[in-house]
DRENLUMFI-192947 format. One line per field, with one value per residue (C-alpha): chain; residue number from 1; x, y, z. Coordinates in Angstrom, 3 decimals. Example, Ala and Ser with C-alpha at 12.3 -4.5 7.8 and 13.67 -1.06 7.14 Angstrom:
2
mol: (A,A)
seq: (1,2)
X: (12.300,13.670)
Y: (-4.500,-1.060)
Z: (7.800,7.140)
//
This chain:
588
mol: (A,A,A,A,A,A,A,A,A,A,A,A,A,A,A,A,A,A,A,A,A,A,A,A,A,A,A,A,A,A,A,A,A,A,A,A,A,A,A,A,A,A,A,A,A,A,A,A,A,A,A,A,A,A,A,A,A,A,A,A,A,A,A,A,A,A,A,A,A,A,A,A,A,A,A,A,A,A,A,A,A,A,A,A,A,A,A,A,A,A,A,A,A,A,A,A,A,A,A,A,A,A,A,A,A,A,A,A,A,A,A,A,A,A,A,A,A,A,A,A,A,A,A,A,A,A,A,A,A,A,A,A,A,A,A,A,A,A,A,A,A,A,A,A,A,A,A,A,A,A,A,A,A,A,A,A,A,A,A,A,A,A,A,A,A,A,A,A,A,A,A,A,A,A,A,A,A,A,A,A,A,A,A,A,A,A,A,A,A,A,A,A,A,A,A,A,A,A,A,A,A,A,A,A,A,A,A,A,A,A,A,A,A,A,A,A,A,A,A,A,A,A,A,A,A,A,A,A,A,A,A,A,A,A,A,A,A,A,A,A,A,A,A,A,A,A,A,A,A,A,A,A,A,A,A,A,A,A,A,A,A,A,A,A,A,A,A,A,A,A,A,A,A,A,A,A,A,A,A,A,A,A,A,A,A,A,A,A,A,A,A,A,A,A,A,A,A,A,A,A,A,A,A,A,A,A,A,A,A,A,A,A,A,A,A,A,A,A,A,A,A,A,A,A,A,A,A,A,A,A,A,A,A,A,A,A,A,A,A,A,A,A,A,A,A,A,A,A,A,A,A,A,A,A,A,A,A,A,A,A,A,A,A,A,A,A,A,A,A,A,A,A,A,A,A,A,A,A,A,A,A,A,A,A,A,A,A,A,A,A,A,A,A,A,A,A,A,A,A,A,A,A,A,A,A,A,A,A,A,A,A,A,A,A,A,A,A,A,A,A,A,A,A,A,A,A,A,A,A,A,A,A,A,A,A,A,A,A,A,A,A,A,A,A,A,A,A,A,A,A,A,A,A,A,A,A,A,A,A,A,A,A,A,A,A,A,A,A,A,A,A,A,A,A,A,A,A,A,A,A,A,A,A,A,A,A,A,A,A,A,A,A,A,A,A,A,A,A,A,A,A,A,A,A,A,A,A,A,A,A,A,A,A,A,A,A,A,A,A,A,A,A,A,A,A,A,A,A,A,A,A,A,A,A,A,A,A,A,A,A,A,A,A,A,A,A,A,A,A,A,A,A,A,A,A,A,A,A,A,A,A,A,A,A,A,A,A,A,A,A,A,A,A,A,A,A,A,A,A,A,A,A,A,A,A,A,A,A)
seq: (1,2,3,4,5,6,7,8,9,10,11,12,13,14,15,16,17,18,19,20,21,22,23,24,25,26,27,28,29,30,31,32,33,34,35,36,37,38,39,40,41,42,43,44,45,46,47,48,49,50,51,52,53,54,55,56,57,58,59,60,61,62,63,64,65,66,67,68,69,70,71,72,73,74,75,76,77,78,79,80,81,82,83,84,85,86,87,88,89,90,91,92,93,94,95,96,97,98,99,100,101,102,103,104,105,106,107,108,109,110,111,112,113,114,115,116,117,118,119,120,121,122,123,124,125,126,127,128,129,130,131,132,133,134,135,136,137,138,139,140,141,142,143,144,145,146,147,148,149,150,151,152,153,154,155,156,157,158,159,160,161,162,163,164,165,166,167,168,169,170,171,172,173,174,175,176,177,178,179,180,181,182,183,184,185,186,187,188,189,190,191,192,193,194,195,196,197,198,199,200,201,202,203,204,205,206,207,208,209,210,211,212,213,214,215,216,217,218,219,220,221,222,223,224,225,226,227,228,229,230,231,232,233,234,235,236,237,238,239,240,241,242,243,244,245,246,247,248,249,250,251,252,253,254,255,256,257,258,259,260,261,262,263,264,265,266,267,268,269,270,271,272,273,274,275,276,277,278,279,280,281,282,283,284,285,286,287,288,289,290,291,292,293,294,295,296,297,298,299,300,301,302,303,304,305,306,307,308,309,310,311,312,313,314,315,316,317,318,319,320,321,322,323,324,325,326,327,328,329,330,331,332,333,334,335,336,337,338,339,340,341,342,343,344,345,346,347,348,349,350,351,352,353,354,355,356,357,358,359,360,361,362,363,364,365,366,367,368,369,370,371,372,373,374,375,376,377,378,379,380,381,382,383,384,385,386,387,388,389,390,391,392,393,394,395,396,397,398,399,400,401,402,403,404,405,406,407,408,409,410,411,412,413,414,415,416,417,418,419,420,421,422,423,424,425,426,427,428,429,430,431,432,433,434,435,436,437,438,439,440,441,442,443,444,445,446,447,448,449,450,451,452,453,454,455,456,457,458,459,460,461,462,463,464,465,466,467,468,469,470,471,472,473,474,475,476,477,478,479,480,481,482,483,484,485,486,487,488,489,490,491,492,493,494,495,496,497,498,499,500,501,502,503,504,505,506,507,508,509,510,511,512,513,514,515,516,517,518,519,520,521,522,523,524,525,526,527,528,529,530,531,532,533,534,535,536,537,538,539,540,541,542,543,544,545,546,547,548,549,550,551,552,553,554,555,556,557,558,559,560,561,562,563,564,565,566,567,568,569,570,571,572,573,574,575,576,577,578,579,580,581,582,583,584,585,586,587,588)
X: (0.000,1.398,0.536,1.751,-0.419,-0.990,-4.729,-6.148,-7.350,-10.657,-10.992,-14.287,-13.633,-11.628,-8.768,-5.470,-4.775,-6.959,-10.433,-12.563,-15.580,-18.190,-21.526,-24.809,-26.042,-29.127,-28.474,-24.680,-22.226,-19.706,-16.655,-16.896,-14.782,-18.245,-16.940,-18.487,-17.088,-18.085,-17.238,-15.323,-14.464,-13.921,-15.154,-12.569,-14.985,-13.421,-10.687,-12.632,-15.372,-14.956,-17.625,-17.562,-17.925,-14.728,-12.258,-14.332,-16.464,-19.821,-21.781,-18.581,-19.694,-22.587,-20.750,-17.758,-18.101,-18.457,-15.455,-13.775,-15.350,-13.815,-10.680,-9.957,-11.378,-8.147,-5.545,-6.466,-8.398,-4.680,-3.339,-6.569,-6.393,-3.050,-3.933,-6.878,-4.574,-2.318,-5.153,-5.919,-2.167,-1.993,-5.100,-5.484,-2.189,-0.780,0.304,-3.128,-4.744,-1.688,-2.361,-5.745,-5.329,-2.486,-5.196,-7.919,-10.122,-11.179,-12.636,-12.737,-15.909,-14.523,-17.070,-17.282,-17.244,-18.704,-17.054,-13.614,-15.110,-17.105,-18.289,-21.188,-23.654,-24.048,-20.247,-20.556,-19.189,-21.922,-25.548,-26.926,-22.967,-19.963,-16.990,-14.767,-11.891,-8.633,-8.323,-10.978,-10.215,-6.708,-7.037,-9.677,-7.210,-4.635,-6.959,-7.693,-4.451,-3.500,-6.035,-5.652,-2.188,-3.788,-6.237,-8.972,-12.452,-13.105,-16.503,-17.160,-19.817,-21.080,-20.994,-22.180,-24.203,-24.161,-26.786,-26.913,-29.374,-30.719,-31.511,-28.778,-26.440,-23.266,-22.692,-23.596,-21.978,-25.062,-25.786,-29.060,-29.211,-28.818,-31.256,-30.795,-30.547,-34.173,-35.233,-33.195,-33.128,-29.821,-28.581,-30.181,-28.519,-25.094,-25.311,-26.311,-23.832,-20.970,-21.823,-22.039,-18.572,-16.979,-18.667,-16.703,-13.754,-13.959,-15.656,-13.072,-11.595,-11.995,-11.106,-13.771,-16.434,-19.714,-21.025,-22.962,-25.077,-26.631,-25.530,-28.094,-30.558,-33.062,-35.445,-39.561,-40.563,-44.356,-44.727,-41.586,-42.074,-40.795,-37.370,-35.358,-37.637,-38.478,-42.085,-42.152,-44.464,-43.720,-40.243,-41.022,-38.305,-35.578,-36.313,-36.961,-33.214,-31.934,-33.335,-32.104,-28.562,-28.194,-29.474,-26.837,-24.153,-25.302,-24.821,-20.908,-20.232,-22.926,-20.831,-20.842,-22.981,-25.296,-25.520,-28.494,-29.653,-33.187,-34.381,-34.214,-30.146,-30.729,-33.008,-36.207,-37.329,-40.942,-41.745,-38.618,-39.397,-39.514,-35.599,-34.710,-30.997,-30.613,-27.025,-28.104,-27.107,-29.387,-27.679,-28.220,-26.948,-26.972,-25.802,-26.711,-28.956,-29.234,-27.445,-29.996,-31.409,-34.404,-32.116,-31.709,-35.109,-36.522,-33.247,-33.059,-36.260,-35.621,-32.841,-35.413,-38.437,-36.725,-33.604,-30.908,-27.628,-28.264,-25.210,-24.549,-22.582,-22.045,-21.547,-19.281,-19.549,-19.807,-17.680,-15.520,-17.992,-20.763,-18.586,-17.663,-21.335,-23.212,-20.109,-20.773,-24.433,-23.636,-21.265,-23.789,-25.999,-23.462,-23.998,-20.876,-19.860,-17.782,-17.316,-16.848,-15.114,-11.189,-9.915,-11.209,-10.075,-11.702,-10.995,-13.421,-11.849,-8.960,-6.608,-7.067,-6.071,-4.321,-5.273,-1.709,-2.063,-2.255,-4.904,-6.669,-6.523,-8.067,-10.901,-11.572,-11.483,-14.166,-15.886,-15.087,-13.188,-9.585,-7.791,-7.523,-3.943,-2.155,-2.594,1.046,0.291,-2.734,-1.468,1.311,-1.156,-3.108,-0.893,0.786,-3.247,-3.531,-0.109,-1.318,-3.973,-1.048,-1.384,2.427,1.547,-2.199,-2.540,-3.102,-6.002,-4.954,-7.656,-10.696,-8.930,-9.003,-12.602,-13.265,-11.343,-10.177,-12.816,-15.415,-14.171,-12.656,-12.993,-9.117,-7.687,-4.477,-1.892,-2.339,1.487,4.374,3.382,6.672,6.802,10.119,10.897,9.194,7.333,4.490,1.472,-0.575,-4.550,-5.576,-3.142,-6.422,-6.089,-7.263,-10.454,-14.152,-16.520,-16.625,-13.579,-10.921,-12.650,-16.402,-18.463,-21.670,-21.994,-20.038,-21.527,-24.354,-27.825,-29.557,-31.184,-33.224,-33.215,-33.504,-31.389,-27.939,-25.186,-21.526,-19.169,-15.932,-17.231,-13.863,-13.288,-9.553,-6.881,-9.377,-12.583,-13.842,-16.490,-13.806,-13.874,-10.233,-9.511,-6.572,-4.071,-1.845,-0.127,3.818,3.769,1.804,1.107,-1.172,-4.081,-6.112,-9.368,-11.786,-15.421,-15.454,-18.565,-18.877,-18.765,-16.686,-13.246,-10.713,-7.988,-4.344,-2.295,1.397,4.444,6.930,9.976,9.968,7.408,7.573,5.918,4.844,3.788,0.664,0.844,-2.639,-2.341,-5.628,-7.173,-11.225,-12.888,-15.114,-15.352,-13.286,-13.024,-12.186,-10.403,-10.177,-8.016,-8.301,-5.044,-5.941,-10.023,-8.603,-9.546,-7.581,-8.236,-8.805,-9.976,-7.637,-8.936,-8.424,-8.300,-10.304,-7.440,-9.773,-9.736,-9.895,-5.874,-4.283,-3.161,-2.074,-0.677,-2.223,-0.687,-1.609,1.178,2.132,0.717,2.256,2.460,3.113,5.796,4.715,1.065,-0.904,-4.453,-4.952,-8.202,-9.038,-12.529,-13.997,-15.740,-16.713,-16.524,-15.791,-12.469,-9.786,-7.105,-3.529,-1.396,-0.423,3.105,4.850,7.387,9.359,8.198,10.258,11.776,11.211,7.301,6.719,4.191,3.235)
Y: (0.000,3.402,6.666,9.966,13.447,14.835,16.262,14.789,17.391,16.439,19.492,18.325,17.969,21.131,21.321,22.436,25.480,26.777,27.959,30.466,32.282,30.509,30.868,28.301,25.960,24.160,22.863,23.080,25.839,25.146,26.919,27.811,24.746,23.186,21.412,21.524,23.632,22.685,25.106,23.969,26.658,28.617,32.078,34.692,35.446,38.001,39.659,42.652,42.589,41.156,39.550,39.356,35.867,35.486,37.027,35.433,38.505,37.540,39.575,41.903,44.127,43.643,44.471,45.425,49.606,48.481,46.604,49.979,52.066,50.181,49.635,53.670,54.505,52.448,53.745,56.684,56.413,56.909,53.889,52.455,52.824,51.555,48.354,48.278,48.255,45.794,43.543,43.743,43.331,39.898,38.453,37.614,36.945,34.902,32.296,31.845,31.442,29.247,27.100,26.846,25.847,23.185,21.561,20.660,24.388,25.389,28.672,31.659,33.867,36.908,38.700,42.302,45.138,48.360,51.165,49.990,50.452,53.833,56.301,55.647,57.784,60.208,60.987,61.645,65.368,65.825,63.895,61.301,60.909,58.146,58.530,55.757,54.684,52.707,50.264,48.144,47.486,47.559,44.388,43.106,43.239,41.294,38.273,37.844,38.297,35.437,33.015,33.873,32.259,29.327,28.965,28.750,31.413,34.031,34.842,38.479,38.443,41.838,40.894,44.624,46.144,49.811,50.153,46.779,44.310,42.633,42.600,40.011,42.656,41.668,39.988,43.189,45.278,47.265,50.284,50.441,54.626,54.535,53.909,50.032,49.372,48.655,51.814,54.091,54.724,56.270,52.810,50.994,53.684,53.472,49.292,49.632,51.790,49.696,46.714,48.338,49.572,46.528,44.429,46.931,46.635,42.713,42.597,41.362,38.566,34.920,33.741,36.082,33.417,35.356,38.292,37.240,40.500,40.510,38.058,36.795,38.952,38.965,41.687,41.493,43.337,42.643,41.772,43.988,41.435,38.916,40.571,38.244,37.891,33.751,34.301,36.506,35.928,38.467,40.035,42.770,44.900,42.278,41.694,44.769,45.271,42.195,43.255,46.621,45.644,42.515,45.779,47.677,44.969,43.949,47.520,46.453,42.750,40.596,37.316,36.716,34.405,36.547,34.583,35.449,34.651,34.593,36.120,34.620,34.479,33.114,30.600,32.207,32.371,33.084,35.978,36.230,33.755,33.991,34.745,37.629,37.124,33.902,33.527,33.149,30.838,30.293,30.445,28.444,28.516,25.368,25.605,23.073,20.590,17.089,16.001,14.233,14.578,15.982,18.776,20.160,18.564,21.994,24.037,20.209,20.985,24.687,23.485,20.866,23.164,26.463,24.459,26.877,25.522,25.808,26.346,26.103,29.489,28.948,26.018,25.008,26.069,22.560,19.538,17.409,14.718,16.933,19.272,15.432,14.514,17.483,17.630,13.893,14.790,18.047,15.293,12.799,15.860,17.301,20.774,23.149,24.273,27.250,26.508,29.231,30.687,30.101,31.342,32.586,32.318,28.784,25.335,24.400,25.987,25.355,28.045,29.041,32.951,32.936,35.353,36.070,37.074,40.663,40.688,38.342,41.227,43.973,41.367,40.469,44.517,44.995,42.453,43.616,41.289,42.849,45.827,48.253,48.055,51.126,52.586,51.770,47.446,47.767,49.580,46.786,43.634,44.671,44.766,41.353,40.010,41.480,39.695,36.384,36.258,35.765,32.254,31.837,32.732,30.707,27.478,24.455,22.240,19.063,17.546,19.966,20.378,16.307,16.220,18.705,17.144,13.082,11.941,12.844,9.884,7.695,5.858,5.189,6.735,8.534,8.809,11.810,12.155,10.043,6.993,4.992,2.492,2.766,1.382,4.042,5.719,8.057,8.156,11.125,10.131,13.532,12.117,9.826,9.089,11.029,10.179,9.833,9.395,5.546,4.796,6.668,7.750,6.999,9.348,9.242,13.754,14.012,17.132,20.256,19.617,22.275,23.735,20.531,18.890,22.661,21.329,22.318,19.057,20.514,18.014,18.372,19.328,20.843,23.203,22.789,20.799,19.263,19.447,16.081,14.782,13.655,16.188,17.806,20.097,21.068,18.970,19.522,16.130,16.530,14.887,15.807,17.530,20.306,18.366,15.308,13.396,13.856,12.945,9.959,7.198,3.733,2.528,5.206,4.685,6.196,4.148,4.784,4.003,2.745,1.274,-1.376,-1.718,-5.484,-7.222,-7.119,-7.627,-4.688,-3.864,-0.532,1.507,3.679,7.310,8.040,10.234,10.039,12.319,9.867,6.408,3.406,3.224,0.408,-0.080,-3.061,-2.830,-4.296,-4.876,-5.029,-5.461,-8.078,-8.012,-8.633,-10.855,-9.408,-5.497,-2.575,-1.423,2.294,4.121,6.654,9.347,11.596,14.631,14.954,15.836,13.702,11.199,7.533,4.888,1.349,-1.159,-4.154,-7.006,-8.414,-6.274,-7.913,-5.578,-6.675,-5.921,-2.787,-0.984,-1.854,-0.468,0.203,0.647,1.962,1.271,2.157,-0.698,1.506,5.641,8.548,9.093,11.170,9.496,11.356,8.923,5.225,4.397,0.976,-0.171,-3.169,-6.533,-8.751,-11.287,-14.007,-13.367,-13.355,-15.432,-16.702)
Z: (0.000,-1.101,0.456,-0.682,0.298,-3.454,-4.139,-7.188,-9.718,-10.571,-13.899,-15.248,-19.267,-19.390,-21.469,-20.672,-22.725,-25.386,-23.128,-24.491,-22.912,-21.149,-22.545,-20.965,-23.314,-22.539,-18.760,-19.256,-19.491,-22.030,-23.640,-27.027,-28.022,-26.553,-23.646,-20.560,-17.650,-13.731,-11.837,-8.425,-6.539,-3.108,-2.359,-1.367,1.441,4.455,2.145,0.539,2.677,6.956,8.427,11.864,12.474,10.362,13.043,15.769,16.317,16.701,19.111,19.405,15.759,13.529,10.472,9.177,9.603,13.314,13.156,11.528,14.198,17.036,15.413,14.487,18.445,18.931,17.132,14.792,11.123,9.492,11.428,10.553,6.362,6.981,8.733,6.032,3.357,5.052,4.882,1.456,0.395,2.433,2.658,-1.043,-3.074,-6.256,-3.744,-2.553,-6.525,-6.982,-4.457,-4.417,-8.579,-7.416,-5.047,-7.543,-7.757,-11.199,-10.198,-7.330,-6.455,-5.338,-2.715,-2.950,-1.367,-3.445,-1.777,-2.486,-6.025,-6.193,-2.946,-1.044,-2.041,0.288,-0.010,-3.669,-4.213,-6.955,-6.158,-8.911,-10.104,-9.645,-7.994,-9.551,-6.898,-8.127,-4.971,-5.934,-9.748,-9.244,-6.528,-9.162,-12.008,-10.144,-8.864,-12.686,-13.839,-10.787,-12.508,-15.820,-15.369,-13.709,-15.801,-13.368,-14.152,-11.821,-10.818,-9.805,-6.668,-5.309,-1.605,-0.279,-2.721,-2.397,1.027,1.770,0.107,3.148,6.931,7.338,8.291,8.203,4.734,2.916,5.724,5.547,8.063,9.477,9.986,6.636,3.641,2.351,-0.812,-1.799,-0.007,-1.709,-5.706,-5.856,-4.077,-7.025,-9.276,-8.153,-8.266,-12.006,-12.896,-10.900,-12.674,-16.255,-15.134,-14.355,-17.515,-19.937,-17.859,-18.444,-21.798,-23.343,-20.508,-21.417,-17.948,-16.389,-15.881,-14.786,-13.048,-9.751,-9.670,-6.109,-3.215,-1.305,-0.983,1.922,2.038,2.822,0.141,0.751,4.152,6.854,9.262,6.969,7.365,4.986,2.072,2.736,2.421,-0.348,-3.598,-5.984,-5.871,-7.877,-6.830,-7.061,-10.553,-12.125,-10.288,-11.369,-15.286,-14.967,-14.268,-16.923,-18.968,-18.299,-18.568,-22.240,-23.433,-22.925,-22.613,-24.955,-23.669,-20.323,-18.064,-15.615,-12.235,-10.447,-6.658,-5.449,-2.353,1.316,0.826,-2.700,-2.436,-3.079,-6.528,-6.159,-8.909,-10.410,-13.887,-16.707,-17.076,-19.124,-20.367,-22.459,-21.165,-17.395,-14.415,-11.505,-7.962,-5.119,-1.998,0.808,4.533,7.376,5.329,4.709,1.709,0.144,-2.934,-2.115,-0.821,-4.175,-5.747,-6.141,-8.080,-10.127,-11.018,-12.172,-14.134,-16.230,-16.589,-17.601,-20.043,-17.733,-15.940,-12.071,-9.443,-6.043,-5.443,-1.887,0.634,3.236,7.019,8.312,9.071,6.401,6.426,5.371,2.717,0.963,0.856,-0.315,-3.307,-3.954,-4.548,-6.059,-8.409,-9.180,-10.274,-12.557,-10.611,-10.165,-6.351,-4.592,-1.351,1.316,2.369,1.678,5.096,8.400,11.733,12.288,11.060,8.716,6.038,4.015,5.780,9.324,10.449,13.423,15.882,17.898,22.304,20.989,19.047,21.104,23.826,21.658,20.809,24.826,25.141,23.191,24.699,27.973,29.941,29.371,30.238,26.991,24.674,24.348,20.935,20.042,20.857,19.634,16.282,16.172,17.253,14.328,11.868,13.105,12.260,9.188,7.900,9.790,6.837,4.232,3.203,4.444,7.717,7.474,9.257,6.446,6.750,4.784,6.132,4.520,1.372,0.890,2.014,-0.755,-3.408,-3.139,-1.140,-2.841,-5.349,-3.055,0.192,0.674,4.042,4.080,6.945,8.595,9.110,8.876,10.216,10.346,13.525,15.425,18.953,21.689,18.786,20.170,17.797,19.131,19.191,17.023,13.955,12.924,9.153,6.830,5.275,5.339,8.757,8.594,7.102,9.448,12.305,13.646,15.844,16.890,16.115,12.311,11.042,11.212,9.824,12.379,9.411,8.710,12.198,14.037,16.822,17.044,16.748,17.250,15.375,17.222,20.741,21.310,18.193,17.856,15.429,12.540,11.028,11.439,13.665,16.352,19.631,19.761,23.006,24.173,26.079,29.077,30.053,29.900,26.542,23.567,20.637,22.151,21.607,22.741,21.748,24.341,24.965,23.676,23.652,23.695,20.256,18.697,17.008,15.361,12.794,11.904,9.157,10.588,8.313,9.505,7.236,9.358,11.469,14.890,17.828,20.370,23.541,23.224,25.881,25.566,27.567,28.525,31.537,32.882,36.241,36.705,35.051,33.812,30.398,27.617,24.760,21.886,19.344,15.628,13.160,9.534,10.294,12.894,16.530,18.784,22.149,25.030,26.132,27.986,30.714,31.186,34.704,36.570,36.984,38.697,36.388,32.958,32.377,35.105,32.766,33.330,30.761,30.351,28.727,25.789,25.243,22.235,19.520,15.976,13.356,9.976,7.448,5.529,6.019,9.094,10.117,13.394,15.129,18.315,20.002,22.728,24.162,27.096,26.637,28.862,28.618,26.841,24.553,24.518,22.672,21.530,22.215,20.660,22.577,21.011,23.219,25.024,22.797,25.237,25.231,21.990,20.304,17.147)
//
């Protein structure tokens, strides 16, 4: 058995060189060569435009300008725009396109943010006209330019449409004192004219895939008190909108796709039909659901009746086991995907931000339960954060990326590290194998389906070290790798790919640690179980560790799979040490 960590590209019939511009065709979308392009993507999401939740801000801001509010109280608005800027210059770079390409993406949605594109318009020196600002286009110029030479499509999504397009504050950044978007005609004005601006900029781009005109809107047009638009019939003014912009854009691009989103973050399309634009896509988007396929029944069914590709422009949010079954269904459906976002400061993304002490005390100021930074650390805490989003600096989630990518077409496990077998070797219990729930790990919580169950299932109870549905917390015995599985339950397991360059037989010591009952172990080689159970001690608190010990483990020459199970839960698992047996109790 071989193992080697390389992501399989799985480029749905798209040739190497030689793409032209996408156009739909029937339920497809094709290149003008006629093959068929499935777009597999991530979402730049937190680079142009922060969302709270993103830097672990929930409850501390509402939306970004609160973020920027609280940040220049800090340390000035010119230390601010310079922290802004750092952002920008690090968050998204060619190392983050080229790496994203190199792991099996075909495509990035880039979210955003319309006043690093033209003022907001009550700061418009003239009323009714467009101030046009560099920042925006220039950052827009180099993404493409990034995937151009990767040949992956870029899909330009206007995150935070000029006022905000929804009561769901914080993805559009909207201001409540402030008119929304839907209240306020130069709002609709200035979106129009943004997107006109942008489709003559990019007229002429082959690897600019589509225009994604509105993100999820969510607006009660009919009824206020149905605040996100879920209930809503007619969607009168999200149509004529959606019209008046694909109107504008065809006066100076005739080629490229139109993406549009219904209301109720996307999903409601009550009213908006018949389609307009012949060259249209119709967005979906899919958070916390079953991954069945009556999950999608309803856009499946759009795509039949109205002859128009369908896409599901954002997913993710969840746990590996979930993002590798709703992209197998997505799969068997022939649908294209963008997962979001790329980074955050959480795990369940491909990159992870680390938040540094600093920073961390600026957030727990706001919140109220630290002592305020001087201007100067804060200034300097800030600026270490905004350079921690530079994928050099990110933390890599092998892990996610797999689940998004190889095991969506394959079962096979992968080592999570370097799983050679040497005399004393530790084998810490978080470095699981790499894989799908049921193959390299089994617990009884593997993912988030709150939206169809409405009762809240964290997968790892812990929130730290991987994205699976095994609980991670931190560990503090003497030796280990920061981490430890904890609350573990009868019946659940977790496997691990080891190599011997000989046989040989071992003794397993098992470092476990319980407050207040006995667990049990059994252990299976190769499928194989093995006689006999480890008992595991009461230690009396949940990081007073002790080590318990199995004789005689043979491993065989090469690959071995090694299961733990717990025959009897409540305890925490540290590590597995092999330590070579005595020669003179060895068996056959």
């Amino acid at each position: 058995m071989r193992y080697n960590f390389l992501i399989v590209f799985f480029l749905v019939n798209i040739a190497a060189n030689g793409q032209a511009f996408l156009r739909t065709n029937g339920t497809r979308i094709t290149n003008e060569q006629d093959q068929e392009v499935i777009f597999q993507g991530v979402g730049l999401g937190g680079w142009m435009l922060q969302e709270p939740y993103m830097m672990k801000l929930s409850g501390t801001a509402m939306a970004q300008h609160e973020i920027r509010k609280k940040i220049s109280a800090l340390i000035g608005e010119k230390n601010t725009g310079t922290f802004y800027n750092e952002w920008l210059n690090n968050h998204c770079t060619k190392a983050d396109i080229d790496s994203l390409a190199a792991w099996g993406f075909n495509s990035v949605r880039l979210p955003m943010h319309y006043n690093l594109y033209t003022l907001p318009v009550e700061k418009e020196p003239i009323k009714g006209k467009n101030t046009w600002l560099t920042k925006g286009f220039a950052l827009t110029d180099s993404l493409l330019s990034w995937c151009k030479a990767n040949h992956i499509y870029l899909i330009l999504d206007l995150h935070a449409a000029p006022g905000g397009q929804g009561n769901d504050n914080a993805i559009s950044d909207r201001d409540t004192t402030k008119l929304s978007l839907w209240q306020d005609e130069a709002n609709k004005q200035k979106t129009i004219s943004l997107w006109q601006k942008l489709a003559e900029r990019y007229a002429n781009e082959e690897w600019m895939g589509a225009y994604d005109i509105i993100n999820e809107p969510n607006w009660g047009f009919d009824n206020a008190t149905d605040r996100n638009g879920c209930a809503e019939k007619n969607n009168i003014p999200l149509r004529k909108l959606m019209m008046d912009i694909t109107a504008a854009i065809r006066k100076v691009d005739k080629r490229h796709m139109i993406i549009i989103e219904g209301n109720c973050w996307g999903n409601n399309y009550d009213g908006v039909f018949p389609l307009w634009d012949k060259n249209t896509v119709i967005s979906f988007h899919k958070y916390w659901n079953y991954n069945t396929p009556g999950s999608i029944q309803k856009f499946l069914d759009i795509r039949k009746n109205l002859d128009v590709p369908v896409w599901l422009g954002e997913t993710g949010e969840n746990s590996n086991a979930w993002f590798t079954d709703v992209l197998a269904l997505l799969d068997a459906h022939k649908i294209g995907w963008n997962m979001w976002p790329w980074k955050k400061s959480g795990l369940n993304n491909p990159l992870q931000v680390k938040i540094d002490p600093g920073t961390q005390q600026i957030f727990d100021y706001w919140k109220g339960i630290a002592k305020k930074p001087s201007s100067a650390e804060a200034f300097k805490s800030l600026l270490q954060f905004a350079r921690n989003t530079n994928i050099k600096n990110t933390i890599i989630h092998r892990g996610v990326i797999d689940a998004m990518t190889r095991q969506v077409h394959t079962a096979e496990p992968m080592p999570f590290g370097q799983a050679v077998i040497v005399p004393g070797k530790i084998l810490y219990a978080t470095d699981y194998d790499i894989g799908r729930s049921g193959v390299t790990y089994h617990d009884k919580d593997s993912a988030e389906y709150w939206v169809s169950t409405t009762k809240r299932t964290p997968w790892n109870s812990g929130g730290h070290y991987r994205n699976d549905g095994v609980d991670i917390e931190q560990c503090t015995d003497a030796i280990s790798n920061g981490y430890n599985v904890g609350w573990i339950e009868t019946g659940e397991w977790l496997q691990y790919s080891v190599y011997l360059p000989e046989e040989g037989l071992f003794d397993l010591n098992i470092r476990s640690a319980s407050k207040e009952n006995e667990g049990a172990v059994k252990i299976l080689i190769n499928d194989s179980l093995l006689p006999g159970t480890v008992l595991l001690p009461r230690t009396g608190e949940t990081q007073h560790w002790e080590t318990s010990t199995m004789k005689n483990v043979k491993l065989g020459k090469g690959w071995n799979r090694l299961r733990v199970l717990a025959s009897s839960g409540g305890f925490n698992l540290n590590y597995l040490q092999f330590i070579q047996a005595d020669n003179t109790t060895k068996t056959d």
